[in-house]
N, C-alpha and C positions, 0 to 999 in steps of 0.2 A: 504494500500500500504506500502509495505518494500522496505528499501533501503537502501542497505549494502556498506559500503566502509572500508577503513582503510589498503588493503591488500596491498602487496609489496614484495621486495626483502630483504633478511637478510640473514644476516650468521649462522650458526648453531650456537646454544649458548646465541642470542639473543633475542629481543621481539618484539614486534607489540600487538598493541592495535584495536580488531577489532571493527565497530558501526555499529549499524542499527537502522537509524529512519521510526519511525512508525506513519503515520497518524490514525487519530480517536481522539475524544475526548473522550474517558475512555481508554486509555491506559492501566492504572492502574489496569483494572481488565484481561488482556492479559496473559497468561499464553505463557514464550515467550525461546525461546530455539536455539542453534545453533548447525547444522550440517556438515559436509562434504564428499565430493566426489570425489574418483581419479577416473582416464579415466580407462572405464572398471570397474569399480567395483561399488558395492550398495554404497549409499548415508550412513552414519553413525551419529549415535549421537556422540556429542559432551559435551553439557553442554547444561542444561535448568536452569530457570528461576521461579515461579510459580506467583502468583498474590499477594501472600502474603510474596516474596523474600525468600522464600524456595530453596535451591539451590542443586544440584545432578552433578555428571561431570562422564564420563566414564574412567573406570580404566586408559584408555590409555593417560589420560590429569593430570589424578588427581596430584594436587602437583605442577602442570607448567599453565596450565589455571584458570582461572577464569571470572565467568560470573557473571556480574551485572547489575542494571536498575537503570535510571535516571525516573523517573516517570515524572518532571516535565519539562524535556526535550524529553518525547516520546521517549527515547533513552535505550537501550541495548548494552550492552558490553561484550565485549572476550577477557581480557589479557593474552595476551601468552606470557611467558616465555620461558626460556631452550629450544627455537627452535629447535626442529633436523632434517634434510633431511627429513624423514617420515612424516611429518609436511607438505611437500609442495602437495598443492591440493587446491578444490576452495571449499570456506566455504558459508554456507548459513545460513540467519536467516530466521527463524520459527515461525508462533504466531499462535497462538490457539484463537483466538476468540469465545465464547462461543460456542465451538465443529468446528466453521468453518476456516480449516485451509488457511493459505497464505505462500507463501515463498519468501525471496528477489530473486535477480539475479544473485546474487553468489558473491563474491568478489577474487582475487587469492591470495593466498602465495607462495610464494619462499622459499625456505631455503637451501641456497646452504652449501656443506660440506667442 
């Protein structure tokens, strides 16, 4: 089970820190990733994760997100910086479980201009 929060209102220009904790007791080997999705359009990558804290982000974040894991906290992260308008939509976390996928419930962000 995922469960994403952290999302909210901001200004363009700002940040928000997104979380998702994750149940299980091997976290650690979770291959764990975050997406999102505007109304009407396909769901997109974001930022992944790997189990051995290998990290990848899509051209469209690089430089302004950042994704990390808490291993001993079951937790995952999405620092977002340099919010901008294009930014606002609802983000989701991802875990790979050896091949079996789950997804949180979405969380929203704002980013007004």
């Amino acid at each position: 089970q995922l469960q994403a929060f952290g999302g909210g209102f901001v200004q363009a220009g700002g940040s928000l820190r997104l979380s998702c904790a994750a149940s299980g007791r091997t976290f650690s080997t979770y291959n764990m990733a975050w997406f999102r999705q505007a109304p009407g359009k396909e769901r997109e990558f974001v930022a992944a994760i790997s189990r051995n804290s290998g990290t990848r982000h899509a051209e469209s974040v690089k430089g302004r997100f950042t994704i990390s894991r808490d291993n001993a906290k079951n937790t995952v992260y999405l620092q977002m910086n340099s919010l901008k308008p294009e930014d606002t939509v609802v983000y989701y976390c991802h875990a790979d479980v050896n091949g079996v996928i789950y997804w949180g419930q979405g969380t929203l962000v704002t980013v007004s201009s």
